[in-house]
C-alpha positions in Angstrom: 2.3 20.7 -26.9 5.4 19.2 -28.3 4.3 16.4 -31.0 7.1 14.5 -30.3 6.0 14.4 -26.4 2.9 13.8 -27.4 3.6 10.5 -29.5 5.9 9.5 -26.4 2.8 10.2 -24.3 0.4 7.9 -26.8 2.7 5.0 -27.0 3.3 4.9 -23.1 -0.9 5.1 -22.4 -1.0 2.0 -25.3 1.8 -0.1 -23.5 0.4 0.4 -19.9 -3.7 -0.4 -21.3 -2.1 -3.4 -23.6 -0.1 -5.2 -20.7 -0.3 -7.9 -18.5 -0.6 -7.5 -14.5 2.5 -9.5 -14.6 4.1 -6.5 -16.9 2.6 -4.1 -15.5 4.4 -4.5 -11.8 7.7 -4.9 -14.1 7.1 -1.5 -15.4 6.6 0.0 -11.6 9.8 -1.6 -10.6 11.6 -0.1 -14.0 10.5 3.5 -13.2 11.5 3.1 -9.5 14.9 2.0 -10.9 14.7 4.4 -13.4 14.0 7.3 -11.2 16.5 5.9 -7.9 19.4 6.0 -10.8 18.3 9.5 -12.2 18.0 10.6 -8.6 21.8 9.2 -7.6 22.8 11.4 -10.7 21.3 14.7 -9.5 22.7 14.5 -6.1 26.4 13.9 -7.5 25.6 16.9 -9.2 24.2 19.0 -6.5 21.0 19.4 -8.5 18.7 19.7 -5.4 15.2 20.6 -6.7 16.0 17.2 -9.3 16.4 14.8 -6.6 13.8 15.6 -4.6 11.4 14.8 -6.9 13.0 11.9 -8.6 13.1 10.1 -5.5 9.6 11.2 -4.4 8.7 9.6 -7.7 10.4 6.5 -6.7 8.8 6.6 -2.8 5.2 6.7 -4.5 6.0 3.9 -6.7 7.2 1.8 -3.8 4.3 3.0 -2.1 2.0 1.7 -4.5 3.7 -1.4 -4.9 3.4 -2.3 -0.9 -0.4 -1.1 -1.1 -1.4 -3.3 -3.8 -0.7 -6.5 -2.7 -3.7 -9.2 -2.0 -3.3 -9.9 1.5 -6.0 -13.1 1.0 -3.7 -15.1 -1.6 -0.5 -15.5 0.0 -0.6 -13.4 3.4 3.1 -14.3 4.6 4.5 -13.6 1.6 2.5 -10.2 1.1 3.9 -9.3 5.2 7.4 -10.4 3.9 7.0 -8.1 0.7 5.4 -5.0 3.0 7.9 -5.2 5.1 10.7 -5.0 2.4 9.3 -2.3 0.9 8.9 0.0 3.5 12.6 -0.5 4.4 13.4 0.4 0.8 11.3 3.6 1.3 12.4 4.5 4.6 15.7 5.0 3.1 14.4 6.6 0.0 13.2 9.1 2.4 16.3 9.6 4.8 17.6 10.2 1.3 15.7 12.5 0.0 15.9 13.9 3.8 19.6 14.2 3.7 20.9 13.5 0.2 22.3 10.4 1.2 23.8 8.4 -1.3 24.3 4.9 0.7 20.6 4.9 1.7 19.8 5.8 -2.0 21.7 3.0 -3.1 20.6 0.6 -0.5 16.9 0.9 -2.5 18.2 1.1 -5.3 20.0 -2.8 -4.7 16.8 -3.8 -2.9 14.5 -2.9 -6.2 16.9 -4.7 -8.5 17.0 -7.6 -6.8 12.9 -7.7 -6.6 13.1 -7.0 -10.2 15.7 -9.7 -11.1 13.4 -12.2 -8.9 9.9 -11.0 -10.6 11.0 -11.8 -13.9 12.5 -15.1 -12.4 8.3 -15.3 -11.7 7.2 -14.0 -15.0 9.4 -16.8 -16.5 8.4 -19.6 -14.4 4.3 -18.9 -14.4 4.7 -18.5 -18.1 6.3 -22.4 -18.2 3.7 -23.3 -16.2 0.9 -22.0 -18.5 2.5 -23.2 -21.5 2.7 -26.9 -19.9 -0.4 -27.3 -19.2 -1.5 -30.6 -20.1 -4.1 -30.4 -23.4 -6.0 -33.1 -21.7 -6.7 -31.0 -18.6 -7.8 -28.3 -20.0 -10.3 -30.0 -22.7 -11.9 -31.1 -19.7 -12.3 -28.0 -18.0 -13.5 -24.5 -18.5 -11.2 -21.8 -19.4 -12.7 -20.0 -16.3 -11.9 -22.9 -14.2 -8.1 -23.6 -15.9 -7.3 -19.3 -15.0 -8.2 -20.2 -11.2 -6.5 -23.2 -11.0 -3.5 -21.8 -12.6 -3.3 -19.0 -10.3 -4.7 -20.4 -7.3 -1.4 -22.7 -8.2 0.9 -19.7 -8.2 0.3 -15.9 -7.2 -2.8 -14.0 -8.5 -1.6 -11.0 -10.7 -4.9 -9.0 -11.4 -6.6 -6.2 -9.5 
């Protein structure tokens, strides 16, 4: 094994086991980007066998991301959320399917602009936890300040 793929390896395991749910759906929508981009790239090029499996990388990310919502927190916004995400891999597919640069792109715009409105979240719950008044919390658990605070917003964990 190569030592410097190895290292890479080791510091990728740390960062996902060290982050935050919050971070942790940033870092799906990064490699969905990631691969979408490295995808558009291979099919300029004609490099077949490449696209295919960057943008099957991307459909199981997107995948993942419309399984994993909690239906019992917010349920209209998790239908909302479904049902964007499996338009954006619908046309991952048909591109894949067909080599199809507008659909590709079409996810590709649809997966920045979730990720440009989930840190626009990150941002705002971590105002909200910052400005929680000291008062409130000495009067309540810690256990009881994490449910209110994400009862309050969206619950990140699971």
């Amino acid at each position: 094994m190569n030592p410097k793929n190895s290292n890479t390896n080791e510091y990728l395991k740390t960062k996902v086991l060290t982050a935050s749910p919050e971070q942790l759906q940033l870092m799906l929508y990064d490699g969905a980007i990631r691969f979408c981009e490295q995808a558009r790239v291979a099919i300029e090029n004609q490099q077949i066998e490449k696209s295919y499996n960057f943008i099957s990388k991307a459909e199981k990310i997107v995948m993942e991301l419309c399984l994993s919502m909690k239906e019992d927190i917010a349920p209209d916004t998790c239908t909302n959320m479904r049902r964007l995400y499996m338009f954006c891999y619908d046309r991952l597919v048909h591109a894949n399917m067909k080599k199809d640069l507008d659909a590709l792109n079409e996810s590709l715009d649809i997966l920045r602009h979730i990720r440009k409105t989930w840190i626009l979240l990150m941002e705002k719950l971590r105002e909200e936890r910052s400005s929680q008044p000291q008062a409130v919390a000495a009067c309540q658990s810690t256990d009881d300040l994490q449910s209110q605070e994400i009862g309050a917003t969206i619950n990140f964990e699971g």
